[in-house]
N, C-alpha and C positions, 0 to 999 in steps of 0.2 A: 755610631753617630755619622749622619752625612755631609759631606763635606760640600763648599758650594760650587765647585763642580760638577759634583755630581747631581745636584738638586738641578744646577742647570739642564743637566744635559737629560736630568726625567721632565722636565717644564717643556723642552724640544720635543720629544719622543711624543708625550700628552697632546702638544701640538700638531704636533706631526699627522698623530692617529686625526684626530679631528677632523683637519682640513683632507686628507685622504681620504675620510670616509662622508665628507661632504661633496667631495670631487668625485667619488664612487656612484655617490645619487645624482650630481647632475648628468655625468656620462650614462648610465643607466635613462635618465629622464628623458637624454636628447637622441639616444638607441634606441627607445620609445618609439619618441615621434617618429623618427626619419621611419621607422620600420612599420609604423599605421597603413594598413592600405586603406590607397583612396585617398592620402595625404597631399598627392602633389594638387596641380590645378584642374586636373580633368574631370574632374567632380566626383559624386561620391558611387559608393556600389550597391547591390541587393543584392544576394547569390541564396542558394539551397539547394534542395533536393524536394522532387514529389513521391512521398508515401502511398502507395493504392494499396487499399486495404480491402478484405474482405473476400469478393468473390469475384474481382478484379486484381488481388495481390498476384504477384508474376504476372501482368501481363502487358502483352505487346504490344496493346493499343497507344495509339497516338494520344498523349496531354498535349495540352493547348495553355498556356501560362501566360499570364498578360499583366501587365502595370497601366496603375491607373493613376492621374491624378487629383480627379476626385473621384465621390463614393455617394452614389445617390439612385435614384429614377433614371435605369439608364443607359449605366455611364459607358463611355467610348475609351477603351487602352491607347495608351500613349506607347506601347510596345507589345510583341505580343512573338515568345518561341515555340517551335515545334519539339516536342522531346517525347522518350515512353517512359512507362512508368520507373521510376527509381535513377532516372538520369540525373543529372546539376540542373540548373537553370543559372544566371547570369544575367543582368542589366548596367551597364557602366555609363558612365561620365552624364552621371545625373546631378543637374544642377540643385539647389538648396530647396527644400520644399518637404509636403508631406504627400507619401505614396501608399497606394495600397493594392496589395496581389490577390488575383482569384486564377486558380484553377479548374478545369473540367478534363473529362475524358470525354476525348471525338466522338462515343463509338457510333454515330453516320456518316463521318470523314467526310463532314464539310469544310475542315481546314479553315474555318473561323469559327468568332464568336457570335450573337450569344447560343449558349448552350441549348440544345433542344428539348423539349418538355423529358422529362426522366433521366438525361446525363447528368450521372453526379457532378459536383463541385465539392470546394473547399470550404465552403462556409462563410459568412459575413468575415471581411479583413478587417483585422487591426491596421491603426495606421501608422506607417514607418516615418520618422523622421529625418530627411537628408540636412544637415548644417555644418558650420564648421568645427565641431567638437564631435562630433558625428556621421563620418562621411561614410564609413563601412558598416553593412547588415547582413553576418555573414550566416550560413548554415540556417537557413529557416527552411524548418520543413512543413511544406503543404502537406496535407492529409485528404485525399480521395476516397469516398468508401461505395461500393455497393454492398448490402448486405442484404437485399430483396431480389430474386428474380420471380421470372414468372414461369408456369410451369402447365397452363393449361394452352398448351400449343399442341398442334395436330398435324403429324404424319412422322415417319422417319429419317433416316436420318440423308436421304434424299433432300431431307428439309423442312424445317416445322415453320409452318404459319400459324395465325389467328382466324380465329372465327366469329360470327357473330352470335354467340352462343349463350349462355349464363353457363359458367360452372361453380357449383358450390361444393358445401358438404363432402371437406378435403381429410382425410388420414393421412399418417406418414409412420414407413418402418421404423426401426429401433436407430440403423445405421444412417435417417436421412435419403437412402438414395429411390425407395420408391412411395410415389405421392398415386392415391386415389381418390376421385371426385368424380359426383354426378352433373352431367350436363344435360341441358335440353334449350329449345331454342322458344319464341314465345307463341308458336303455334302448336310446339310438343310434337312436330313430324320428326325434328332430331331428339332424341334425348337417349340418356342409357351410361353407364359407368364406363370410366377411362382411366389407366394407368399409365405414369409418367415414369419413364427410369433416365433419374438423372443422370446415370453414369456414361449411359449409351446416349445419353439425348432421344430420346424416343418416346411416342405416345403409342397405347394399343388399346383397342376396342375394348369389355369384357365382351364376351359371347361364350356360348356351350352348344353342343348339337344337337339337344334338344329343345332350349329357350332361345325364344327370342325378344325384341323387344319388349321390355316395362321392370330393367331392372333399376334400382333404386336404392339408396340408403348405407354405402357400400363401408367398409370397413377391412383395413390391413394386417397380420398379423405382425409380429415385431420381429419374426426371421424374414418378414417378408416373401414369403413363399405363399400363402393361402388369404384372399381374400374373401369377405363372407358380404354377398347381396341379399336384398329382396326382390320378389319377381313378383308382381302384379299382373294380369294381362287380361281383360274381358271384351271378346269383341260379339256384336248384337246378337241378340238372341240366343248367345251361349251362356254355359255360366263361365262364372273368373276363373283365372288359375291363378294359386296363388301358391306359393313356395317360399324355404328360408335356403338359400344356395351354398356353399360355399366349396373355391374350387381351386387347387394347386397350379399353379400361373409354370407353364412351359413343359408343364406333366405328357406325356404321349405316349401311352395313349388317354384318353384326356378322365384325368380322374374330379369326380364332380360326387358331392355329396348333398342329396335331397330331402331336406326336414320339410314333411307335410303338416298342413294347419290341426291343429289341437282338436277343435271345432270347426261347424262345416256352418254354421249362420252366419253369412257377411265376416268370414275372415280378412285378415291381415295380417302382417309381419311387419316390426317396425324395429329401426333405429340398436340392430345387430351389434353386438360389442365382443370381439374377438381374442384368444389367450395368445401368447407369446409363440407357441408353436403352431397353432391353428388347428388343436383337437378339441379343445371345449369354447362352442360361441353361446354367449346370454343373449335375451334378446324379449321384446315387447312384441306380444299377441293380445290382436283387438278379433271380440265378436259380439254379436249380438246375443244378449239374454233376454228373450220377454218383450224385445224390442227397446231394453235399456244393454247403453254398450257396455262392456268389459274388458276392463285393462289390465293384462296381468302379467309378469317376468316370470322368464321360463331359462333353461339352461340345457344344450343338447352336449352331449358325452360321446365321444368318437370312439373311446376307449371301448365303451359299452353299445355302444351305438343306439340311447337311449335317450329320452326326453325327461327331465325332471322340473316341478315346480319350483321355484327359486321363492316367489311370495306368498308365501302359502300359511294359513295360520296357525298362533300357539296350539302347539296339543291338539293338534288337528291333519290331515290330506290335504283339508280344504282350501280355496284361494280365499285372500284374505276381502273384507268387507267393503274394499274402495280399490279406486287405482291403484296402480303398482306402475311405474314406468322408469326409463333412462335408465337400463342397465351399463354400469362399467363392469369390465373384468378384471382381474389383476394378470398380469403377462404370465403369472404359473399357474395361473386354471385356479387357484385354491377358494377365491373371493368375490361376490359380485354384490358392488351397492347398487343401490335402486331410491328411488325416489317412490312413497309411497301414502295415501292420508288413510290408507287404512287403520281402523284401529284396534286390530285384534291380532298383529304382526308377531308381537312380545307379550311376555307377562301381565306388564304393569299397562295401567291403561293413559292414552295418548288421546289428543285435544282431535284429530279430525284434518287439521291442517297438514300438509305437507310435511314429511321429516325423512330423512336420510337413514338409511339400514343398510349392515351388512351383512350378509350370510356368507358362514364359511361351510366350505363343501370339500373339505381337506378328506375327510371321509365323508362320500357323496351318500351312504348308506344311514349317516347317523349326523345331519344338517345340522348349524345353531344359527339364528340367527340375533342382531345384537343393534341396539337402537344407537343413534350415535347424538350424544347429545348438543343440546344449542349451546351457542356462547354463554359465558358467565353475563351474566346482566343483561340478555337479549328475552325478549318474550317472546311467546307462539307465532309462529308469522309464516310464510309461505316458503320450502326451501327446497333448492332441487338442484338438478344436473349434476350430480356426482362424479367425481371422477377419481381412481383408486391407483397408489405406487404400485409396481411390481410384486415388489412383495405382500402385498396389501395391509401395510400401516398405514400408510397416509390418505387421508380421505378428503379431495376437495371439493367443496361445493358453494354454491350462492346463497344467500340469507337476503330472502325477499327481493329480490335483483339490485341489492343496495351495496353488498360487501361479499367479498370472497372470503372466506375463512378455510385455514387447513388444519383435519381434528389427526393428531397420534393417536393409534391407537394401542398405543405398548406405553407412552407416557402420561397418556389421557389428557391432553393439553392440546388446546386449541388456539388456532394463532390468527388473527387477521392479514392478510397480504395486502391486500387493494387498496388504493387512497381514500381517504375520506369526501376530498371533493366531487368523485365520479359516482356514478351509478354502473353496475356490473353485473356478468352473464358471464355461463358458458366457459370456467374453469376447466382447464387440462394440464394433468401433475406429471410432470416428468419421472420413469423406472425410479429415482434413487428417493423423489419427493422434494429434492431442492428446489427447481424449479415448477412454477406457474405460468401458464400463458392462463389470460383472459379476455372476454371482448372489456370495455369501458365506456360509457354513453355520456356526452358533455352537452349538455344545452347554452347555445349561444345567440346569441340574435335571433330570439325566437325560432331557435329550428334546432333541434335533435340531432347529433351525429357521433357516432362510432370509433375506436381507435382499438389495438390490440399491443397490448403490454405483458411483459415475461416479469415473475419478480422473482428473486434470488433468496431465497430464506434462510443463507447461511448468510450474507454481507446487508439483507436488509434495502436491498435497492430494489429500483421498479423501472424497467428501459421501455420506452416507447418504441414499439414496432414500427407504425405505420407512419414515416416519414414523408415528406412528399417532397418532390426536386428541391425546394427554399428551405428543408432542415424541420420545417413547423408539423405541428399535427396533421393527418390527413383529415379533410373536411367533406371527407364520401362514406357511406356508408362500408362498415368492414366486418366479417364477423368468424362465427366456428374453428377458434384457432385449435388445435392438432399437434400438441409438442411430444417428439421424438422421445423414447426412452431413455436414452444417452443424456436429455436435454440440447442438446446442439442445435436443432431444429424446430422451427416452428413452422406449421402449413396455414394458410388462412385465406377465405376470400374476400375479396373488397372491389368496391367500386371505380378507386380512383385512379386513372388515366397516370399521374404522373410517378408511380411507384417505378418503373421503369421507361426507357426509349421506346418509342414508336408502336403505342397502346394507345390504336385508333377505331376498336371496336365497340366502345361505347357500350359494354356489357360486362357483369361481374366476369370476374377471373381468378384461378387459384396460386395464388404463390407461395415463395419457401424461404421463409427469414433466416438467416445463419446467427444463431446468438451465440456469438464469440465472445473468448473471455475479456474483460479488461483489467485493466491493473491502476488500481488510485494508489499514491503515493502520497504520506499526510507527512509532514514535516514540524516534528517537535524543537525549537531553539534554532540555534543561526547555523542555517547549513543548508545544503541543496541535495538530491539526489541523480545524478542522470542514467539513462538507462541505452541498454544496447540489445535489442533494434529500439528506436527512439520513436515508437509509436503509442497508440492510444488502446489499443485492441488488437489481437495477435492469431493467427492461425493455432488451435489447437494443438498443445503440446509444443510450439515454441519455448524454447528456455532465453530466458530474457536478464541480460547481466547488468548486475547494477553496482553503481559505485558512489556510497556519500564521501560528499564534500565540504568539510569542516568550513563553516565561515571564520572571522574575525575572531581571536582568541578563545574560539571553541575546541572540541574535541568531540568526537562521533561516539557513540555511548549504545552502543547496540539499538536490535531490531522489534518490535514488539507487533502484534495481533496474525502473527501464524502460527498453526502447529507446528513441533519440533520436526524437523526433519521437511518441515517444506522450502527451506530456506538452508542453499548450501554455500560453507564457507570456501572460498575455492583458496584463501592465504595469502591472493597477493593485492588486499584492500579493496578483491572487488565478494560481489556474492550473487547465486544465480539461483532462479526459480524459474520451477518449470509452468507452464499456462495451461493450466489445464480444465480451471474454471477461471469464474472472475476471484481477484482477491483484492487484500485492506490492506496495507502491510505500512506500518508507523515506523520513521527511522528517528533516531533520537540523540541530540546532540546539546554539550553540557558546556560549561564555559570553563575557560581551562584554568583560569587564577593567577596566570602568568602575567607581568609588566614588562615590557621590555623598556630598559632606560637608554638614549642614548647620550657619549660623555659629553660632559661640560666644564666651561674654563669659568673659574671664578674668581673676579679681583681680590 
C-alpha cells in the first residue's frame, strides 16, 4: 500500500515530467526559429545549384541564372549571376513576393540574357514564394540539358563550319561515334557522302581513286570501319556507270570493294543496308525489263565474293512477281527483311499489297524465306520500311504509315510502339530490340509537320526527340532517324534552325540525339524518395543512390518493378542502381500502427 507521501511525491515526479517535456518542445520550437535562415529582417533567400545534363554535363561553359519577378512575354530579371555548370547560385534579402528562376547556358558568351535561338534553358519556372513563414528556398536544382548536337559540319579540326548545304539520309555506328550522310546543295554542283567522327570532331569526304563524283545512299557498318555507297555517274553521251561500293575507312592501301549491276538496261543501286562487320551488304537493284521497271533485293557475300538473290521466288531461281525493296540487315549477316508485294515470295498465297519478309541466309547455300504477319485485327493494307535487331528477332516496320509495330519472331507476338494520335514512318530498332526511333507526322493548323521519337519497349514510354529551344515539339520538318545498336544514339535530319546555337544556314542538317537513361520514381503510401546525383537523366552507367524516407507513422516496405539484382542493398538505409537504360522502380511504404500518447494530468 502507498502511503501519502509517496503518492505525493509520484503526483510531483508526473508533474514534473509534464512540464519538462512541454519546456522541451518550446525550447526546441524557439531553437527552430532562431535557427530559420532568412529569419532575421533582411528578407528572404533563393539558393541551389545548376545540373547540365547531357552533352553539356561536365562542362565549363558559363550559366547565366536570373530572377525574376514576374513570368510572362518577356520578362526582364530583377538579378542575374554568372556561374558554371554545377556551381551554387544565391539571391538574398529578398523582399515578400513571388519569384521565378530561369537558367541558360552562354555558349556565344554574350554575358546576358535573353538566350540565343538553340541555348538551352531550364524550362518554364514554378513560382517561389517569399513571405513571412517562408523566407528560405533552399537547394533547388535548375536542370540544363543539351541532348542534340549537330553533326553535319565541315572541315577538321582546324575547325568546323556550316554550309549551305542539305544533308540527309544519316547512319550511325554501333558505339555512336561515327555519323554518315549524303549532302548536296540545290544546284547538285556539291553533293556526295560525308563522315563525321565525333570523337575527333572531324568531317571527311567519302572518295576512292577510281570514283568520283555521284555517290549516294550511304550506309555504316556497326564496327564502323566499312561504309557501303551507291555510285551513279553519267556524263553526255556516255553511258552511266553505275556501282554498289563499299570501302574500309583509313585502310592504306586503300581497299575498296566493287559490286557491278546484275543488269546492264537502265541500272541502279539503291538504299544499301550493311552487316555489323561490313562483309555481307543487302541492297535494291532497279532495271529496266521490256521497258517496265524492276525492283528487286539482292545480297553480296564478301566471304564468297558472290552475289545472291534475296527475293527470289518459292520453289524457284526466279525473282519474285513484283517489287521487292528496303532491305535491312541484321548486324550478323544471318537476316535480311525487305519489303515486298510480290505474291509468289512463300508458299501460301498473299493479297498484292505490301508485306514484310524475312529471309534467313544463315546457310547462304539452302535460304528460307518467311512471311511476317500483320497485326491481329489489322487488314491488308500497305507496309514497309523494315528494320531488323541484330540478331534478327525483332522486325520493325510501319503499317500503312499509320502505326509502327514490332513483330518477335521467336515469340510470334507483335507489339504496337507508336501513339495513336500520330501518323508514322521510317522505324529504326536498336541491336538488343528495346528501343525504337521513328519519324511521327502531326497535322496542325492546317499544315503537316514532323517529329522524331524513341520508345522503350521494356518501360513503355515514347521521348520526343526533336525539341526546340521553348521545350515544345519542333514545328520543321525532320526525318530518317538511324538508332545506334547500343540504342544510345539516334542520328536524324531536320529542318529546324533552333535544335542547336547558331544554325544559320537555313538548310536540312544531320544531328545526333544522345537518349539517355532516365529514372521515374513512383511512390506508393506516405513517403519520399531522394536520390544521389539529384537529376532527371544520367550519363550512361552512372550508379545513382537512393534513400526512402518514411513519412508520418509509416515505414518503407521495400522496392518493386526491377529485376533482382538490379537493385543493390548497400545496408546502411540507402540502395543503388546502376543507369544503364531508362527504368520504373516503385518504392513502397506502409503505415506503421503506432500512436504515440503523450502524458496527461487528470482531476
Amino acid at each position: 500500500m502507498i502511503n501519502k507521501a509517496a503518492k505525493g511525491l509520484q503526483i510531483v515526479l508526473i508533474l514534473g515530467m509534464c512540464l519538462g517535456l512541454i519546456g522541451a518542445i518550446a525550447g526546441l520550437t524557439q531553437a527552430g526559429m532562431a535557427a530559420t535562415p532568412g529569419a532575421n529582417r533582411t528578407g528572404g533567400t533563393i539558393s541551389g545549384t545548376v545540373a547540365c545534363l547531357g552533352l553539356i554535363r561536365g562542362s565549363t561553359d558559363e550559366v547565366l541564372v536570373s530572377l525574376f519577378d514576374a513570368w510572362g512575354s518577356n520578362p526582364l530579371p530583377i538579378d542575374t549571376v554568372h556561374i558554371t555548370c554545377g556551381d551554387p547560385y544565391q539571391f538574398d534579402s529578398l523582399p515578400n513576393g513571388t519569384y521565378y528562376l530561369y537558367a541558360f547556358l552562354d555558349e556565344n558568351a554574350t554575358g546576358g540574357g535573353p538566350p540565343d535561338p538553340g541555348e538551352p534553358g531550364s524550362g518554364e519556372p514554378d513560382p517561389i514564394v517569399i513571405s513571412g513563414t517562408s523566407l528560405a528556398h533552399t537547394n533547388i536544382v535548375l536542370e540544363i540539358a543539351r541532348y542534340i548536337e549537330r553533326v553535319s559540319l565541315f572541315g577538321g579540326k582546324s575547325g568546323l563550319g556550316e554550309e549551305a548545304w542539305d544533308s540527309t539520309d544519316p547512319a550511325i555506328s554501333e558505339d555512336g561515334r561515327f555519323v554518315v550522310f549524303y549532302v548536296r546543295d540545290s544546284f547538285y554542283t556539291n553533293r556526295g557522302v560525308y563522315i563525321h567522327d565525333r570523337l575527333e570532331d572531324e568531317t571527311h569526304q567519302f572518295s576512292t581513286n577510281d570514283y568520283s563524283i555521284g555517290f549516294d545512299s550511304p550506309d555504316i557498318s556497326a564496327d564502323g570501319k566499312y561504309v557501303a555507297v551507291t555510285y551513279f555517274h553519267q556524263q553526255e553521251e556516255k553511258p552511266r556507270v553505275v556501282a554498289l561500293l563499299v570501302k574500309e575507312l583509313g585502310a592504306d592501301p586503300e581497299n575498296l570493294t566493287v559490286i557491278p549491276p546484275i543488269e546492264d538496261s537502265s541500272p541502279a543501286f539503291d538504299e544499301p543496308s550493311i552487316s555489323g562487320n561490313g562483309c555481307r551488304v543487302a541492297f535494291e537493284f532497279i532495271y529496266e525489263d521490256t521497258s517496265d521497271e524492276v525492283r528487286d533485293v539482292y545480297l553480296y557475300d564478301c566471304g564468297t565474293g558472290t552475289t545472291h538473290l534475296i527475293s527470289e521466288a518459292y520453289n524457284s531461281s526466279d525473282p519474285g512477281d513484283d517489287f521487292s525493296m528496303a532491305p535491312a540487315i541484321s548486324d550478323d549477316g544471318n537476316f535480311v527483311a525487305f519489303a515486298s508485294r510480290a505474291t509468289n515470295l512463300v508458299s501460301g498465297p498473299t493479297s498484292g499489297d505490301y508485306r514484310i519478309y524475312v529471309r534467313d541466309i544463315t546457310d547462304i547455300a539452302n535460304p528460307e524465306t518467311a512471311l511476317i504477319p500483320l497485326p491481329e485485327g489489322f487488314a491488308e493494307a500497305g507496309v514497309g520500311q523494315p528494320s531488323i535487331s541484330a540478331d534478327g528477332r525483332f522486325v520493325a516496320y510501319h503499317y500503312n504509315y499509320e502505326h509502327i509495330f514490332v513483330y518477335d519472331r521467336l515469340t510470334e507476338v507483335t507489339v504496337m510502339v507508336s501513339p495513336n494520335e500520330i501518323e508514322t514512318e521510317s522505324p529504326s530498332i536498336s541491336g538488343d530490340g528495346r528501343y525504337v526511333a521513328f519519324t511521327g507526322w502531326i497535322y496542325e493548323n492546317e499544315t503537316w509537320f514532323n517529329d522524331i521519337y524513341v520508345h522503350d519497349l521494356h518501360t513503355g514510354m515514347t521521348k520526343l526527340v526533336t525539341r526546340g529551344l521553348d521545350g515544345i515539339p519542333d514545328d520543321e520538318n525532320a526525318g530518317a532517324p538511324d538508332i545506334s545498336a547500343d540504342g544510345r544514339f539516334v542520328t536524324f535530319w531536320s529542318e529546324d534552325a533552333q535544335l542547336v546555337v547558331d544554325d544559320g544556314n537555313e538548310t536540312r542538317d544531320v544531328f545526333v540525339y544522345i537518349n539517355e537513361p532516365a529514372l521515374t520514381i513512383e511512390i506508393v503510401g506516405a513517403g519520399t524518395v531522394s536520390k544521389f546525383p539529384n537529376e532527371s537523366t544520367f550519363d550512361f552507367d552512372t550508379v545513382v543512390v537512393l534513400t526512402p524516407i518514411a513519412g508520418a507513422n509509416a515505414v518503407f516496405d521495400g522496392w518493386t518493378g526491377l529485376d533482382s539484382g538490379e537493385l543493390i542493398d548497400n545496408e546502411d538505409g540507402t540502395w543503388s542502381i546502376t543507369m544503364d537504360t531508362d527504368k520504373v522502380i516503385t518504392a513502397n511504404f506502409l503505415s506503421s500502427g503506432y500512436t504515440i500518447f503523450l502524458p496527461m494530468i487528470v482531476r
